[in-house]
C-alpha positions as a printed Julia matrix, in Angstrom:
381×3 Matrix{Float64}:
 99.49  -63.98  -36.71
 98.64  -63.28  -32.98
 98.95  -59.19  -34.1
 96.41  -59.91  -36.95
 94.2   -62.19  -34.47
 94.52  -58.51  -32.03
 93.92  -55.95  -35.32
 90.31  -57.72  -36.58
 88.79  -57.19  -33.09
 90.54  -53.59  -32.98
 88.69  -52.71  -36.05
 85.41  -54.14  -35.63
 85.16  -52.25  -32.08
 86.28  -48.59  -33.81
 83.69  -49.32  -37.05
 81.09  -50.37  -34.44
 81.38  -47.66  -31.95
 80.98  -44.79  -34.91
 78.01  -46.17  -35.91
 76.88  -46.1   -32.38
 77.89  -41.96  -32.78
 76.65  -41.32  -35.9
 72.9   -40.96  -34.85
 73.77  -39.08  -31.74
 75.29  -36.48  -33.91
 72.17  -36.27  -35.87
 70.44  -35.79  -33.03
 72.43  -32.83  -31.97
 71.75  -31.25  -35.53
 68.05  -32.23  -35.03
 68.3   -29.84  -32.02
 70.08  -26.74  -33.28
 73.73  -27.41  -33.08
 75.95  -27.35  -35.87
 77.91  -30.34  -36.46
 81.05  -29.83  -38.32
 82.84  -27.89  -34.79
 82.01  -31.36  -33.12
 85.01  -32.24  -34.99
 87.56  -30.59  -32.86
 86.14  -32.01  -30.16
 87.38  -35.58  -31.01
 90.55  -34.35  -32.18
 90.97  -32.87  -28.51
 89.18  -35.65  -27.0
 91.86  -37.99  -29.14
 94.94  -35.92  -28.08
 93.78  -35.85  -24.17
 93.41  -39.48  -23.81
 96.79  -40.0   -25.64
 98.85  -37.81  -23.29
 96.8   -39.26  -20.23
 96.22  -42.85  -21.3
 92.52  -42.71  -20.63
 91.03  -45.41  -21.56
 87.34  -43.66  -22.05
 86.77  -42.06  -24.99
 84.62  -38.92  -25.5
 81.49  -39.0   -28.04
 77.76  -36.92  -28.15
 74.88  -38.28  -25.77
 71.61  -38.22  -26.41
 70.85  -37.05  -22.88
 73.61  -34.27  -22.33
 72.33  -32.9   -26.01
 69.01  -32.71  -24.5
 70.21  -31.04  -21.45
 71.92  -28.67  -23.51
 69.34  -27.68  -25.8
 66.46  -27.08  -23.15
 66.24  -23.99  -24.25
 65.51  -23.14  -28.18
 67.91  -20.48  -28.19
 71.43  -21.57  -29.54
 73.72  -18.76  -28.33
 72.38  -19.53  -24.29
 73.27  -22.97  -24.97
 76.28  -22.75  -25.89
 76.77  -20.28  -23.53
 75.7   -22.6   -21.05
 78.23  -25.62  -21.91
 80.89  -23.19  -22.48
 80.45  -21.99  -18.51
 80.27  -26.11  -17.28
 83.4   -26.85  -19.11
 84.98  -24.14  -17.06
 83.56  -25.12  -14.06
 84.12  -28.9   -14.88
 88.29  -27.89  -15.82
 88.8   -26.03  -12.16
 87.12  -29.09  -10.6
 89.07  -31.08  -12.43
 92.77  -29.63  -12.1
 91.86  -29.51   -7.74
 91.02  -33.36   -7.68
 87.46  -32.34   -7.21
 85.58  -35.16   -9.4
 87.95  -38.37   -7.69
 87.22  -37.12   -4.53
 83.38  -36.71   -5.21
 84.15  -40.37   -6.06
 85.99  -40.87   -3.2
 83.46  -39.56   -0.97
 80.73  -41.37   -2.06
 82.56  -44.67   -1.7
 81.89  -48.1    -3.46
 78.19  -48.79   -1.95
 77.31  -45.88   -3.74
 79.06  -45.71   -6.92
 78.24  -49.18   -7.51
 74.7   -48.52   -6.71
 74.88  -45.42   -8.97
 76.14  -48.0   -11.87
 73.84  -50.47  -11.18
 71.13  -47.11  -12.24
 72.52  -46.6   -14.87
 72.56  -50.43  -16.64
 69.12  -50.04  -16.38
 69.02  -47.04  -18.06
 70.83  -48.36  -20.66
 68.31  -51.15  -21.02
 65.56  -48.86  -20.8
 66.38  -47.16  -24.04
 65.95  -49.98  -25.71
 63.39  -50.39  -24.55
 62.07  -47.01  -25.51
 63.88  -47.76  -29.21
 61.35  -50.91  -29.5
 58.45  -48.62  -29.3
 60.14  -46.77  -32.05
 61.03  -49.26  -34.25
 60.15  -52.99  -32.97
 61.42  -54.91  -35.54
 65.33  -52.98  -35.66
 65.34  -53.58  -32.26
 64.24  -57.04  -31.85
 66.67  -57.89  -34.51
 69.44  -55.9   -32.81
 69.13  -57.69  -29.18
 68.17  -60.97  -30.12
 71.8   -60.97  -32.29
 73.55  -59.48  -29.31
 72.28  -62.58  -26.83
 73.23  -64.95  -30.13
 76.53  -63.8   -30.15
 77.43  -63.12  -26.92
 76.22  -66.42  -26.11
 78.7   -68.04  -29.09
 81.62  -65.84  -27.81
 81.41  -66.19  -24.26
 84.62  -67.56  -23.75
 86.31  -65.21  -26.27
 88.28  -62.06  -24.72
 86.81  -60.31  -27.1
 83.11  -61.11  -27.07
 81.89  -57.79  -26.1
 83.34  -56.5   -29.63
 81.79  -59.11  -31.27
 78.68  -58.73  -30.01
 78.77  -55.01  -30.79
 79.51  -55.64  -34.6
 77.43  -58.27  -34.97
 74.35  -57.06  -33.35
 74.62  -53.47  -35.04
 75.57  -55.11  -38.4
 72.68  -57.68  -38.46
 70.33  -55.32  -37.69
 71.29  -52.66  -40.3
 71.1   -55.21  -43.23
 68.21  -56.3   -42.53
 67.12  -52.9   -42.54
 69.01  -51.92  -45.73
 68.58  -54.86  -47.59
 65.57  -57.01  -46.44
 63.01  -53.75  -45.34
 64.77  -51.88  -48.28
 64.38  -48.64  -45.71
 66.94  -45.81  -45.11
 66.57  -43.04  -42.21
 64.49  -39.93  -43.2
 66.12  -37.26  -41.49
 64.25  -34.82  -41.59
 62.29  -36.7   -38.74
 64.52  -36.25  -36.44
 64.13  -32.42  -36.36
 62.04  -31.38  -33.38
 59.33  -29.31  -34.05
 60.14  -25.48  -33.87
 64.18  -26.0   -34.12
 65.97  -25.47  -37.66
 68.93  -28.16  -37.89
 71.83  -26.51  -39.07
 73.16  -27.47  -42.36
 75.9   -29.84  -42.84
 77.3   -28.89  -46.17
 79.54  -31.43  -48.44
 82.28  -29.28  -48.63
 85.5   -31.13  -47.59
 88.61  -29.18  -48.71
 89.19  -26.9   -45.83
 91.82  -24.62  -47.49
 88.96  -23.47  -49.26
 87.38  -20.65  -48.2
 83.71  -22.09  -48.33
 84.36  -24.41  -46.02
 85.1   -22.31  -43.1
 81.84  -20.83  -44.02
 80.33  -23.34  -42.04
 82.07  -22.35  -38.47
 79.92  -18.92  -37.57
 81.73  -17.73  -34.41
 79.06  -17.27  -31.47
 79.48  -14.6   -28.59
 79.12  -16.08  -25.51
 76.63  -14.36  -23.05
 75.7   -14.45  -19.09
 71.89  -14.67  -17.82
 70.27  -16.86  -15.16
 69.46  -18.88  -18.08
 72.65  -19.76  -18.83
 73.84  -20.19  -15.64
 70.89  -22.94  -14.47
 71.99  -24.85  -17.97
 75.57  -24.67  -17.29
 74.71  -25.99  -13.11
 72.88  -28.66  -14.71
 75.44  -29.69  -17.57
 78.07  -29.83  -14.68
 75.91  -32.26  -12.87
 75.33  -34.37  -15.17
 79.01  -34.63  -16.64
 79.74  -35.46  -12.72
 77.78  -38.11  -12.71
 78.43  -39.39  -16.05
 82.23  -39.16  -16.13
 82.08  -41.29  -13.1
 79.61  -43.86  -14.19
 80.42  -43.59  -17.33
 84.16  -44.08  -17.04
 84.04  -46.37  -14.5
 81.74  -48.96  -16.7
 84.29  -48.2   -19.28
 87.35  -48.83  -17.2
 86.18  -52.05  -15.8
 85.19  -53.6   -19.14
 89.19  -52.56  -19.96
 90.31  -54.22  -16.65
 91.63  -51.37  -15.64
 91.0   -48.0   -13.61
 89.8   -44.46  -14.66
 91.1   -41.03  -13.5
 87.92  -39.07  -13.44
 89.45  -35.84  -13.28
 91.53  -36.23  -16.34
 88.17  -37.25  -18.09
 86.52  -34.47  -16.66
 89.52  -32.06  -17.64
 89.66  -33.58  -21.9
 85.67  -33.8   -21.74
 85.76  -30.13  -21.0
 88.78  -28.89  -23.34
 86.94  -30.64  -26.0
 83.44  -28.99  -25.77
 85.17  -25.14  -26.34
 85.7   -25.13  -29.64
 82.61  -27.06  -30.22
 80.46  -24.75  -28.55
 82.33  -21.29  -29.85
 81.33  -22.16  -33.23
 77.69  -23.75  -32.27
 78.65  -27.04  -32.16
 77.3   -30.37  -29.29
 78.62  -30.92  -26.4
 80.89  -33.95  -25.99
 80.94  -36.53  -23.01
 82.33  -39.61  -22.03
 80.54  -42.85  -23.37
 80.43  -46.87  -22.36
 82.3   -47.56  -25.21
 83.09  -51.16  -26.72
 86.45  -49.92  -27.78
 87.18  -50.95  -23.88
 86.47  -54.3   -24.88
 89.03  -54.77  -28.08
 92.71  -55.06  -28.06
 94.86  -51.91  -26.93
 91.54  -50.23  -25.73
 93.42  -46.93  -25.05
 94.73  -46.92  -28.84
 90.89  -48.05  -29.84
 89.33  -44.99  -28.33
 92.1   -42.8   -29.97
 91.53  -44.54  -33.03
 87.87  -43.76  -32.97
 87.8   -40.18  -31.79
 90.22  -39.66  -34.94
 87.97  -41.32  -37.24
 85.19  -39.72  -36.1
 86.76  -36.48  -36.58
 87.83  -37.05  -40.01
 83.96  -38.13  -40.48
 82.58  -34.81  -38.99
 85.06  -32.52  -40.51
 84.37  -33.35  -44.19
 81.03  -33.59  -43.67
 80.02  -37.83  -44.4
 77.94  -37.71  -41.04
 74.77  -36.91  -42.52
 75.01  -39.0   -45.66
 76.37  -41.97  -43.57
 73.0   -41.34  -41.41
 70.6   -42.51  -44.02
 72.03  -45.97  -43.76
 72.49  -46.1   -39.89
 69.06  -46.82  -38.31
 69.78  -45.56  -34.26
 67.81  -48.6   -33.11
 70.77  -51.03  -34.11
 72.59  -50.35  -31.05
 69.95  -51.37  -28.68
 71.28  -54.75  -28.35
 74.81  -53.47  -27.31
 72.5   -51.73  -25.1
 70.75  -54.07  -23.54
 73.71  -56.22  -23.13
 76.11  -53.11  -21.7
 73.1   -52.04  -19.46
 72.26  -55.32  -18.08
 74.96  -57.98  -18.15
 78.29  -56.11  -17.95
 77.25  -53.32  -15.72
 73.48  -53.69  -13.86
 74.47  -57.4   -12.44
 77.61  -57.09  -11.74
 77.35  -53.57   -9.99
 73.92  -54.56   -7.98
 76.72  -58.08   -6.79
 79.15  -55.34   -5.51
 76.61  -53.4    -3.46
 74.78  -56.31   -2.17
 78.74  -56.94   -0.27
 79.04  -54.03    1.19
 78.31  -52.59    4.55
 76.42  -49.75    3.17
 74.49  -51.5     1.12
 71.62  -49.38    1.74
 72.98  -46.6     0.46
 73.59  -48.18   -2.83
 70.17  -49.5    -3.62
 69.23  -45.57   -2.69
 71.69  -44.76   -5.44
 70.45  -47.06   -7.79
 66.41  -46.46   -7.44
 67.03  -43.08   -7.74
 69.44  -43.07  -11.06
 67.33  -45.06  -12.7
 63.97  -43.07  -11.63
 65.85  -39.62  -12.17
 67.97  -40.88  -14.98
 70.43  -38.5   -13.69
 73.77  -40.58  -12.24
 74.43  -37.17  -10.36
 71.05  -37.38   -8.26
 72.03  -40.92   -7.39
 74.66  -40.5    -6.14
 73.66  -37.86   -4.31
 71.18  -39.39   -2.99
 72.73  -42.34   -1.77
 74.94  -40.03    0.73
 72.38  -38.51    2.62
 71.03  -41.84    3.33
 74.46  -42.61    4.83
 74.54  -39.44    6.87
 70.71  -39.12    7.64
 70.23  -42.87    7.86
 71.14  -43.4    11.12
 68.52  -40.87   12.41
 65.29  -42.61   10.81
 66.78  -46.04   11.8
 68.37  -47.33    7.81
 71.69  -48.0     9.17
């Protein structure tokens, strides 16, 4: 009974965080990048975190597929995240991204945090001026039922579900609506096909992965420098939201190190980049089996192709009440509480104004150590 009263919760958080995904992989085909590839990256992503017992799993981001895509031309962007997942692996096998963490100290990384909960929040606030009534629908069931589940060690799953569930029926079944995605394609970018074909020991189905010669230019190397700050910053944040909704720590080089693996044979074959994500699979049961679970799922979903017919059905303003709950109650409060304790508390209000101005975790962070080292000089500490 008490392994069936564990297994509900385990599912709900895996079925909820793919159809978190699901619209960020549109995205990615919205801007150029194939989609099927993205597949190995899970399976990667899945294998990593099973052989390190990270507890944060790896998905597509809005922002790093924006970062990544700058640029119109597909064979300098993938170019560009191939060249940050090297960098990102070196840093990552010399310690380099725990003792960037290290270095900054709590103040700031808290601060940092803090920037990004209200990043979180302010996409959905941008997804109301999208769609007002999804999103409305979407928070007001998160505060609903993470209100009736506040006492329940699992209310952040339920609150997932539910909010992401209540607001898709209603816009299945009560708007009678489903996604046109063909909106989602950015003016002067071709998405890139993803074709039905499922049974890859056929030969038509490798037809899909078109091999893509990496090159070398300043253009590359700018995306790649900016890709590698902004997986800094996000593996940090990122995984460190994540880990504390598990209860439990993160090794940010190991996330740095399966983050990386897993964007190569994505990008050799034109395929998104892959990051770590706030993920409610922290929240269920197991969480490091959840985010395995996931990863595979969504690999199985990517590989024979359901992405884009599941997309139809998945408006991407249903997960703004997870966000608005993630970005303000479970991370912005608590984080800003943290900061407001420490010593250098200075330098983590730095941190978080300028995350949440930037929106760029790295910047923040930045930023909140050269008020520690310069602040002494202009009279701040």
């Amino acid at each position: 009974m008490e392994f069936v009263q564990k297994l509900i919760p385990f599912l709900l958080a895996v079925i909820a965080v793919i159809i978190n995904g699901i619209p960020q992989l549109l995205y990615a085909q919205a801007r150029g990048f194939a989609l099927k590839p993205a597949g190995f990256a899970y399976l990667v992503g899945a294998f990593g975190n099973l052989f390190t017992g990270s507890v944060t799993p790896i998905s597509s981001q809005a922002e790093t597929i924006t970062v990544a895509s700058v640029k119109k031309n597909l064979r300098n962007n993938v170019s560009a995240i191939l060249l940050a997942a090297i960098i990102m692996i070196v840093l990552g096998f010399c310690g380099g991204v725990n003792m960037i963490a290290d270095f900054a100290g709590p103040a700031i990384l808290n601060g940092m945090m803090a920037g990004v909960g209200l990043m979180l929040a302010g996409v959905a606030w941008d997804m109301y001026g999208q769609e007002k009534r999804i999103t409305l629908v979407s928070i007001i069931s998160a505060i609903i039922a993470y209100a009736l589940f506040l006492n329940n060690g699992n209310k952040l799953v339920w609150t997932v579900f539910i909010s992401v569930v209540v607001a898709t029926l209603d816009f299945l079944f009560l708007q009678k609506r489903r996604v046109d995605l063909s909106t989602l394609v950015e003016e002067g970018r071709e998405a890139v096909e993803s074709g039905s074909e499922w049974r890859f020991w056929k030969k038509e189905y490798w037809t899909e992965f078109k091999f893509i010669k990496p090159t070398f230019n300043l253009s590359v190397l700018f995306g790649a420098l900016s890709l590698v700050m902004l997986n800094i910053g996000a593996n940090i944040s990122f995984g460190g939201i994540t880990a504390s909704i598990a209860g439990t720590t993160q090794n940010f080089d190991h996330l740095s190190i399966i983050n990386s693996l897993a964007d190569i044979p994505s990008a050799l074959f034109g395929g998104p980049p892959i990051e770590a994500i706030i993920s409610g699979t922290a929240a269920a049961p197991w969480p490091v089996a959840c985010g395995i679970v996931f990863m595979l799922v969504a690999a199985i979903l990517v590989l024979v192709g359901l992405v884009g017919k599941l997309g139809k059905y998945l408006p991407a303003q249903s997960i703004a009440g997870f966000l608005f709950i993630i970005g303000l109650v479970i991370t912005f409060i608590p984080s800003l509480q943290t900061v407001v304790g420490e010593e250098e508390s200075m330098c983590g209000y730095v941190a978080l104004g300028v995350t949440a101005w930037s929106k760029n975790p790295f910047l923040g962070m930045v930023a909140g150590v050269l008020v520690r080292f310069l602040g002494s000089y202009v009279g701040l500490m």
